[in-house]
N, C-alpha and C positions, 0 to 999 in steps of 0.2 A: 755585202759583208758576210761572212761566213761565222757559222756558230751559232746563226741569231737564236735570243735564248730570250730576248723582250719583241713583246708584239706590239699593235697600235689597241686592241684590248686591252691591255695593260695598262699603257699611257693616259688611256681612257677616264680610267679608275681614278685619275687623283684630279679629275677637270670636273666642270658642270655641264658638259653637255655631252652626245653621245655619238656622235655622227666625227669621224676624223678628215683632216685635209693634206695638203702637201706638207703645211706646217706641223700637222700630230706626225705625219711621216718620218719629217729630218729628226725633230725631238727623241722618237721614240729610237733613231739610230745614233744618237748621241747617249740615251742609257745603255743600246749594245754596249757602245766603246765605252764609257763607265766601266759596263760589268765588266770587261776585256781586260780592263786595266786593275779592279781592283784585284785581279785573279792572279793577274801579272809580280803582282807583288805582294802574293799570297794571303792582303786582308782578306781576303772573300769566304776564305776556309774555313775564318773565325765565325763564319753565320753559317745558320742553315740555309739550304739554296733559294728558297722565298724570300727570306729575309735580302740575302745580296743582292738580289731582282730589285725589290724594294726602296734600299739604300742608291741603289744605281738610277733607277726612276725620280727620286726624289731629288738628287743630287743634280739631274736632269731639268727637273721641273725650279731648279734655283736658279739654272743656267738662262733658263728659258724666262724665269720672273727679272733679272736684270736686263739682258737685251729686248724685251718689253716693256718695261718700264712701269713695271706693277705696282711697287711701290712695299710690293709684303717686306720681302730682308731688310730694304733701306727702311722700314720702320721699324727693325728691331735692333739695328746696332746703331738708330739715332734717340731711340726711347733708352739703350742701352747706356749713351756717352752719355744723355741727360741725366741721368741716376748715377750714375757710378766714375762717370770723367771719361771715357777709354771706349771705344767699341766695340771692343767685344771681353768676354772672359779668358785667364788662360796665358793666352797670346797676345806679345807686344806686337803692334802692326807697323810695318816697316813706313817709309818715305813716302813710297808709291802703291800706301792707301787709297784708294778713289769711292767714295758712297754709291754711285751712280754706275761700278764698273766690277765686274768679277776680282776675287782679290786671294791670295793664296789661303789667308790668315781666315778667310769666310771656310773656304772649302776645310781645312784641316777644324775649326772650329762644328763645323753641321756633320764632320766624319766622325768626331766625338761624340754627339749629342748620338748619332743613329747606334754608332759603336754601343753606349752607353744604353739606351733604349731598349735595343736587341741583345748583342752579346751578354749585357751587363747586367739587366734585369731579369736575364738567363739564370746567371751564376752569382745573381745579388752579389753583384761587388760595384767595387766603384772603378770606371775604367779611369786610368792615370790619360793626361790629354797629351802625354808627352813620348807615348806608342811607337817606334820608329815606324811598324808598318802605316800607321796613319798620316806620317809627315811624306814619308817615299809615296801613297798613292793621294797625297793631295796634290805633290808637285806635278805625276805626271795630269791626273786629271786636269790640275789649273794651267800646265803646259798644252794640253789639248783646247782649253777652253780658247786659249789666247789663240791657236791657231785657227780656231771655229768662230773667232768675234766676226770677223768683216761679211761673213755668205752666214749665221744665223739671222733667221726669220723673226721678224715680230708676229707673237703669237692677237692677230686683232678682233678674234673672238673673247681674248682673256683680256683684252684692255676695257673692251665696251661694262665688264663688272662694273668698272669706274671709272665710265665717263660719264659726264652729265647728262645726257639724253637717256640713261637706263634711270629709271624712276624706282625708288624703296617708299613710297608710302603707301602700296598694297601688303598686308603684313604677310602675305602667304607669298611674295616674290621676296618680301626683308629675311622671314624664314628659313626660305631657301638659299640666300648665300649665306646665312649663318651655319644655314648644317651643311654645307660643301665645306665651308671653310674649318669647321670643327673637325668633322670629320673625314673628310678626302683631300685638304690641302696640304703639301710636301713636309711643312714646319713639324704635324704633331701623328706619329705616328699610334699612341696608346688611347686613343677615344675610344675606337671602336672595341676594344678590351674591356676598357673600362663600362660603356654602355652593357655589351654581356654580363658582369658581373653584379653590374646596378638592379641589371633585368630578375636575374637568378636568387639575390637576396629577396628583394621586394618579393618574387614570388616564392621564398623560404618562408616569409613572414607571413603572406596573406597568400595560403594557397588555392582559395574558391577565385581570386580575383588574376588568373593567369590567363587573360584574354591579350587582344591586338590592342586595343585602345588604353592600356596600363603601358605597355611598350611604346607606343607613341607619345606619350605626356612623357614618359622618364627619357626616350631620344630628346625630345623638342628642353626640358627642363636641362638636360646638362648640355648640349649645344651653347645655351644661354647661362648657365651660371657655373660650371665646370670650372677650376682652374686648372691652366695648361701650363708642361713643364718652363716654357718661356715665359719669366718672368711671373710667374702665377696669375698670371691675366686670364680675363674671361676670352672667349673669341668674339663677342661683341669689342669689346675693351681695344680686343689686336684692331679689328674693324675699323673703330674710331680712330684711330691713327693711320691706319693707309687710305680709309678712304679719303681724298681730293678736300681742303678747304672752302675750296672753288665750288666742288660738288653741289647742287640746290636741295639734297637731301641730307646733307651734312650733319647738320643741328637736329637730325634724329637717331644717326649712329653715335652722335655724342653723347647725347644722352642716353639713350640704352646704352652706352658703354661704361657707361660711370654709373648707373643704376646696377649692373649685373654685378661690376667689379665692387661697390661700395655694399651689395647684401648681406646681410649677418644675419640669422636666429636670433629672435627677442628677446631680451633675457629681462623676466620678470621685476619688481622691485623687489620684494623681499626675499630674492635671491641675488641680487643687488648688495642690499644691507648687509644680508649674510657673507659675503665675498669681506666689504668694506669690512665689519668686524674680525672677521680670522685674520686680514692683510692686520689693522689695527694690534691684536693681541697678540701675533707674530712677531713685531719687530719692538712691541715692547718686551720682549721674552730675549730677540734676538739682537738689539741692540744694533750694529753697525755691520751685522755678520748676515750676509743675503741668506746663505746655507746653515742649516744644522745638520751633526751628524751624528746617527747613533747604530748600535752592532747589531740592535734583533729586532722585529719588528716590538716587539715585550717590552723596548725602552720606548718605542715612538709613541706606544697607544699609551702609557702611562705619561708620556711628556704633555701629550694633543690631551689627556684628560686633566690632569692634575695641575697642568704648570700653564696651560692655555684654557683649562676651563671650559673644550668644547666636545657636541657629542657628535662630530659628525663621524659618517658613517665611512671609509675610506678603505673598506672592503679588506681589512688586515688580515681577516682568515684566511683570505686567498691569495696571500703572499708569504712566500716559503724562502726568499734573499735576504743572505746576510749583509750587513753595512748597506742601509739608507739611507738616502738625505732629505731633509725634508726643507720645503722652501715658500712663500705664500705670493701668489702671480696675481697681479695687478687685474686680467683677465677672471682667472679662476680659483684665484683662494686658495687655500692650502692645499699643496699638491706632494706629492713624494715621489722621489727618483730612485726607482728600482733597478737598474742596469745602468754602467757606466760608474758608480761612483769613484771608484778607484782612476778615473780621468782630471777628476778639476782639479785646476789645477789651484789651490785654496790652501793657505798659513795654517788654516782651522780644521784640512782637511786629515783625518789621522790615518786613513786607509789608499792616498795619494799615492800612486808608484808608476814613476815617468816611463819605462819600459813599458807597460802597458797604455797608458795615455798613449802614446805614441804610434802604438799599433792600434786601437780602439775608438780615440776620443772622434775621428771623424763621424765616428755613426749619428753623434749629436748631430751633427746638421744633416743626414739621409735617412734619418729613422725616428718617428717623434719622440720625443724621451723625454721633454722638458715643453711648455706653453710656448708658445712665439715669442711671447714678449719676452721672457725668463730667459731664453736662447741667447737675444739679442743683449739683457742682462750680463750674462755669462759671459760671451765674445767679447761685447767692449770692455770687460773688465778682468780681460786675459788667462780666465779659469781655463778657455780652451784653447791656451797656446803652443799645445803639444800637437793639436790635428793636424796629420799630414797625410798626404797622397804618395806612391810610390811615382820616383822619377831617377830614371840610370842619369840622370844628369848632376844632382849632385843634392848634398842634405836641406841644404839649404830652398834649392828649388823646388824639394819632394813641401817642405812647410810654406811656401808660397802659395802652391794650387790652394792650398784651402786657406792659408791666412788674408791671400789678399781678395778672395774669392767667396767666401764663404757667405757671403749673404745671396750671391749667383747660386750658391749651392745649396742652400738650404730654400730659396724661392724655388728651383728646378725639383726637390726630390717630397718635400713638405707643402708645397703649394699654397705655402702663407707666408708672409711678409708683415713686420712692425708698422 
């Protein structure tokens, strides 16, 4: 092939082991032809040139997880139709859907997610899934794929992760396919960001304590309780689902998987009690009305004092927005809504204006603004039925992406879930 721009180093990079064979060979000339094609139809321009390397490798290594029979995709667009009906987000899947078989609606959905990832998290926007350059380079990639089903390899060093004879009850082997899979498996591209960042606070915080072994507890800690933009699962959690029922170590990726994904922060009791009283005082003030609204911060603290009787402390001085709403979340008690108010869409709301709604309200589900459960308050009770995504296809379908989607959407950008 000429042009080659990916190596079998490269390919390397998103496996667990290090030594390549015939098979990291063909793979890694299936991400050439990736890149070749995404350039072809000029998505590639859209990244920096790492990044298309990247997206072509990964898109590769999806290739490679179906004709192996891995089991990673077909457990997320089977955890996907469990929860939500449909297999994937986005996209109707045609007739000649197959679970077990590469499928267009896969490839144009995982060119989203990378699009979104890279480009997107670039220019903090939300990429629209309805891109023409991304439906033209999923056809030809899935056109290429369909020509490469019968001569691709099974990859049988990546089957043995999960087959029975490979043993996870040494934790320092269970370990190790947790942080392959957090960190160097195709699905999640922002771990290894995220771990930088983790690293650099902790030692903003505690700067005598910037050793190796601070870094290793904070890698090994979010491998295992991380939530990832898919479905906000931990990568235990994903584990537990691909790996084998059959497996004889089964019953221990299940359970760290539902331990990782089920941890929360203790929340004392009498910050408990506290919570239960503002919710209580809240809604005898508020009656039937989820939201309150007021113009200056000057009307909230005299409402939260005089008219709710409380002294919490809700950092008023350091808010300078005009029109707040104020709201009390089953989670965290009285809360206020400093950005966005002018989106709910609310009878009671007096500073509501649908032109803006409509350009704005999606950031509720990609930017946290409001508690989880509040969020999901809001949604089903259609305050935010203005959020739309850009789509040349028509108005209607631009308020799809997110009306029929938005709990895919706010699991993917907030990594919590009701």
């Amino acid at each position: 092939m000429k042009n080659i721009k990916i190596f079998s180093k490269d390919w390397l990079q998103l496996h667990p082991y290090t030594q390549s064979d015939e098979t990291d060979l063909y793979y890694t000339y299936v991400a050439n032809r990736i890149h070749q094609l995404l350039y072809e139809t000029r998505l590639g321009y859209s990244f920096e040139k790492e990044e298309t390397k990247e997206i072509s490798l990964r898109l590769a290594a999806y290739f490679e997880d179906v004709i192996s029979g891995l089991n990673i995709w077909r457990s997320f667009i089977l955890e996907y139709k469990k929860l939500f009906g449909t297999y994937l987000p986005f996209y109707l899947v045609s007739d000649n859907y197959y679970e077990d078989e590469v499928n267009l609606e896969d490839i144009r959905f995982l060119l989203w997610h990378y699009t979104q990832q890279y480009h997107g998290a670039r220019k903090g926007t939300f990429v629209s899934p309805d891109n023409q350059a991304n439906e033209d380079s999923a056809r030809k990639i899935y056109d290429f794929f369909c020509d490469e089903w019968t001569v691709a390899p099974e990859n049988e060093k990546m089957q043995k992760l999960f087959a029975p004879e490979t043993r996870y009850e040494d934790e320092t082997v269970f370990n190790n396919l947790i942080h392959w899979f957090h960190y160097n498996s195709y699905l999640f591209t922002d771990s290894n960001e995220e771990l930088t960042e983790t690293v650099k606070a902790y030692w903003k915080m505690n700067p005598m304590e910037r050793g190796n072994d601070e870094v290793v507890i904070l890698h090994n800690a979010l491998a295992h309780f991380s939530k990832t933009a898919m479905l906000a699962y931990t990568s235990p959690k994903w584990l537990s689902l691909i790996m084998p029922e059959s497996h004889p170590d089964y019953a221990l990726f299940a359970k760290r998987g539902a331990e990782t994904q089920e941890a929360t922060l203790p929340v004392a009791a009498d910050e408990e009690e506290k919570i239960k009283q503002q919710i209580e005082k809240f809604r005898e003030k508020a009656g039937d009305k989820k939201i309150l609204y007021f113009e200056s911060k000057k009307e909230v603290a005299a409402f939260i004092e005089n008219e709710l009787d409380i002294r919490e402390d809700l950092h008023l001085e350091q808010i300078y927005q005009m029109q707040l709403a104020l709201y009390a979340s089953e989670k965290d008690g009285l809360q206020l809504i400093l950005h966005g108010v002018e989106c709910i869409k609310d009878e009671n709301n007096p500073y509501y204006n649908q032109k803006i709604a409509a350009e704005q309200a999606i950031a509720y589900f990609i930017v946290k603004q409001v508690s989880i459960d509040f969020l999901y308050t809001m949604a089903e009770n259609h305050m935010l039925d203005d959020a739309q995504a850009k789509s040349l296809i028509s108005e209607a379908r631009s308020k799809a992406i997110v009306q029929d989607n938005w709990q895919f959407i706010s699991r993917y950008f907030l990594r919590e879930y009701k």
